[in-house]
C-alpha positions in Angstrom: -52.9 -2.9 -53.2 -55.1 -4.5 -50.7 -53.5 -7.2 -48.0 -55.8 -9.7 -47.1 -55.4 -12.9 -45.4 -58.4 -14.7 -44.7 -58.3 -18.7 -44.3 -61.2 -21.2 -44.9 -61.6 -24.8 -43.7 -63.7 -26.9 -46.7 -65.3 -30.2 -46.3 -67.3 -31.8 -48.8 -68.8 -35.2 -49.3 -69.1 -37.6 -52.8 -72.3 -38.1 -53.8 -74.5 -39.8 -51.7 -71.4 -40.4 -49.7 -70.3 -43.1 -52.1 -66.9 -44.8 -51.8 -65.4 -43.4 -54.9 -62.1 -42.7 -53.6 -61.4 -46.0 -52.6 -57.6 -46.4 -52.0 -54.5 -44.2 -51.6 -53.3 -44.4 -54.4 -56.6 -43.0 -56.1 -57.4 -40.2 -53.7 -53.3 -39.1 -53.7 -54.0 -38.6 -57.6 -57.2 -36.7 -57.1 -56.0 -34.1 -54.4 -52.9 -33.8 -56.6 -55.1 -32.8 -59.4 -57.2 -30.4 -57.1 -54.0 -28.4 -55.9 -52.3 -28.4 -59.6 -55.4 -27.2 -61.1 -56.1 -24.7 -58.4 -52.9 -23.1 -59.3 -54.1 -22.1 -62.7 -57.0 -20.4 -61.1 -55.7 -18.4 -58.7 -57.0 -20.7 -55.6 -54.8 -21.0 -53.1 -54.9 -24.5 -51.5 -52.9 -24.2 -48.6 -53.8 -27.8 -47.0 -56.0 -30.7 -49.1 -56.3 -34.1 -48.0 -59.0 -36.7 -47.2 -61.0 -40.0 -47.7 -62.9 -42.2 -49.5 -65.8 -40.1 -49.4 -64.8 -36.9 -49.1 -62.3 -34.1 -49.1 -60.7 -31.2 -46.7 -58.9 -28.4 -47.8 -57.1 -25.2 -46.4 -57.6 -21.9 -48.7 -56.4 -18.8 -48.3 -58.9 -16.6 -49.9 -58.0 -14.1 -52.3 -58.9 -10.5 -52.8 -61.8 -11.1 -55.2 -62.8 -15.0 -54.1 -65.9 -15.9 -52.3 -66.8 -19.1 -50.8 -69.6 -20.2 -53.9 -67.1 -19.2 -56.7 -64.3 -21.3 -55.0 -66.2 -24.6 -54.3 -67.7 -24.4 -57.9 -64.6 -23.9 -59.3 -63.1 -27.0 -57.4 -65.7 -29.5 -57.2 -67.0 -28.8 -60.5 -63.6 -29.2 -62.7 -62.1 -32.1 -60.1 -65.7 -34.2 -61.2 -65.1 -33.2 -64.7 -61.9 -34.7 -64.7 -62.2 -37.9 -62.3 -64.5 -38.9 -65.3 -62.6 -37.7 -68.2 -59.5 -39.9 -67.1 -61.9 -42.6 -66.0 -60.6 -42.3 -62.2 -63.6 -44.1 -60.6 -65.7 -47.2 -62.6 -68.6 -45.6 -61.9 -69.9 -41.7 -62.7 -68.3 -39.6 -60.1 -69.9 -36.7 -58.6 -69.7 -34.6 -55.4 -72.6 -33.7 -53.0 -74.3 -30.7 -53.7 -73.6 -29.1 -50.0 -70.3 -28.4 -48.5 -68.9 -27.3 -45.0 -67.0 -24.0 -45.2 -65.6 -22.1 -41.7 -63.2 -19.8 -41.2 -59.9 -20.4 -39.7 -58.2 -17.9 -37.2 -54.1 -17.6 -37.6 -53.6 -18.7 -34.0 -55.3 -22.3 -35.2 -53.8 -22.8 -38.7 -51.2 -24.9 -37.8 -53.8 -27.4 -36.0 -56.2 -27.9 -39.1 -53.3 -28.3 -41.4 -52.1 -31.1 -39.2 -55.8 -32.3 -39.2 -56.6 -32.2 -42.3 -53.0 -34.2 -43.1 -53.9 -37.3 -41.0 -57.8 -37.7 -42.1 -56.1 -41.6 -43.6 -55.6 -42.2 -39.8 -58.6 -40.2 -38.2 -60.9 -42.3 -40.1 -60.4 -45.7 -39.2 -61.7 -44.9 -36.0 -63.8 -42.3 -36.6 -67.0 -41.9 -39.7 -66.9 -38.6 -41.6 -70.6 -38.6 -40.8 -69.8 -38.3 -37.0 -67.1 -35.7 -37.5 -69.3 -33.7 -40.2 -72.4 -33.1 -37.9 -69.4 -32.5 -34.7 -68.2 -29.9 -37.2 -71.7 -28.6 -37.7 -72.5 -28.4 -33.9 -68.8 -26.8 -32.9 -69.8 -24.1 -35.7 -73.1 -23.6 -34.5 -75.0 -25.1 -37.4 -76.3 -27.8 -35.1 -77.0 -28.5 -31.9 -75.7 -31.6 -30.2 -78.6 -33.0 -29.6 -80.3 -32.6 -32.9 -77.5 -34.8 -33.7 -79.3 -37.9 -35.6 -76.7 -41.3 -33.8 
């Protein structure tokens, strides 16, 4: 039996980085949803929180998981069923791209704490900012191709 242990930090944004997730209230429901129905497909969501345009999540990848077959999994049933309950007025969708990084064990503790206070992190801070800062610390990006 193999032993694996392999963390990933997701971030992905709503469609056209709309306000979908509006209030609390909504996005407590939707993140809810997310870890419940992970559960029934083997995803293990260690961490999931966010804001009202987009969503974090800890997972601890499985033996026979990738990163493509994870995200499709998520976002696509989680938009399936923000419209199928009639969550948001209008059509929901997620963005297309998504942030994905792994995680070593000496920082897990740190991004689950980070992802838990995103409510508070973005009153002062956009999710745009902290994206392309994400994309930069990673390497994606340089700083100064950073568009302000």
């Amino acid at each position: 039996m193999p032993y694996v242990k392999v963390y990933i930090h997701f971030v992905w944004s709503t469609k056209n980085r709309e306000r979908f997730l509006s209030n609390k209230e909504i996005r407590t429901r939707v993140w809810k949803h997310i870890k419940d129905n992970s559960i029934t497909k083997d995803i293990y969501i260690d961490t999931i929180n966010g804001f009202s345009d987009h969503c974090h999540c800890l997972v601890s990848l499985g033996v026979n998981q990738n990163i493509q077959q994870i995200m499709q999994l998520i976002k696509g049933e989680s938009s399936f069923w923000i419209n199928k309950e009639k969550i948001t007025k209008e059509k929901f969708e997620w963005q297309d791209e998504y942030f994905a990084a792994s995680v070593s064990e000496s920082l897990i503790e740190k991004t689950r704490n980070y992802i838990k206070g995103q409510e508070n992190h973005h009153e002062k801070v956009s999710f745009q900012h902290k994206y392309d800062d994400f994309l930069a610390k990673c390497g994606f990006l340089r700083h100064k191709d950073i568009q302000v």
